[in-house]
N, C-alpha and C positions, 0 to 999 in steps of 0.2 A: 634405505629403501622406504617409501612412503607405504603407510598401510591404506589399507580400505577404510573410513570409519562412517559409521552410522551417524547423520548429523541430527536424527531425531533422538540420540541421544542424550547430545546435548543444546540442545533447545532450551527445554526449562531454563538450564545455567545460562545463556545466553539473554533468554531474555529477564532474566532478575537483574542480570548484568546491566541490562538498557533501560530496566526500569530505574534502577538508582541514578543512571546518568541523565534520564531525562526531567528528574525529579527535582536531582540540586540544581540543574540547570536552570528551569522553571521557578524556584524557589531564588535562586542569585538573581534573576531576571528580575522578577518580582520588587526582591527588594530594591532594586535600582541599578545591580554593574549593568555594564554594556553588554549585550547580547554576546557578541565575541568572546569577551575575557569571560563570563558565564560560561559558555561553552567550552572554552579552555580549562576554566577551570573542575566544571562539571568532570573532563574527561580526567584527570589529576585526581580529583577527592574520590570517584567511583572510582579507579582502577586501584587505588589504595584501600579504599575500602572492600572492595568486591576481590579482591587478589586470593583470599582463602577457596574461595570460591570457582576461581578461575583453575585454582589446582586442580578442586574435586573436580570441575570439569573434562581439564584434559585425562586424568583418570577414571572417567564414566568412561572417554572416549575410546581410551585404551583396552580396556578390558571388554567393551564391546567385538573391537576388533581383535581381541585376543578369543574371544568364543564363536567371532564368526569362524576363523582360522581352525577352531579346534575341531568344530563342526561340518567344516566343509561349506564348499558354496551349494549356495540352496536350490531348491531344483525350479526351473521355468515354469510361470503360472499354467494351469488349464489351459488351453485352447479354446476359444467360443466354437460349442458346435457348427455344422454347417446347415441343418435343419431345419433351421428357425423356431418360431415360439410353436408349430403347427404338431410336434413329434415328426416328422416325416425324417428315416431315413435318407442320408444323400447316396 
């Protein structure tokens, strides 16, 4: 069964994730490989690298969804009055 997760959870982990991949990428580019194999390789050396990373993340994700669970679903925002900014009763 899929759970619910919070994806502002992981966020952060995510994008540290994309920032190392666009870094070596950038940085391979740079020195000269072909944009491609850069790229290829960018995704290779960041998921090797960022892989510790990737755990804490799916375990932010989990425990998120283990306390929404515990908690219950949350209840529906406010309602915007029907009265406008005037106070008037509707």
């Amino acid at each position: 069964m899929q759970q619910d997760v919070d994806l502002r959870v992981q966020l952060p982990y995510f994008l540290i994730r994309l920032a190392a991949l666009v870094v070596i990428t950038v940085v391979l580019a740079v020195v000269g490989v072909n944009l491609l194999l850069a790229v290829l390789i960018g995704f290779a050396v960041a998921g090797l690298l960022t892989w510790p990373l990737g755990r804490m993340q799916r375990r932010a994700a989990q425990r998120s969804a283990a306390a929404g669970d515990a908690t219950g679903p949350l209840p529906p925002p406010p309602a915007a009055g029907k009265g406008g900014s005037r106070g008037e009763d509707a």
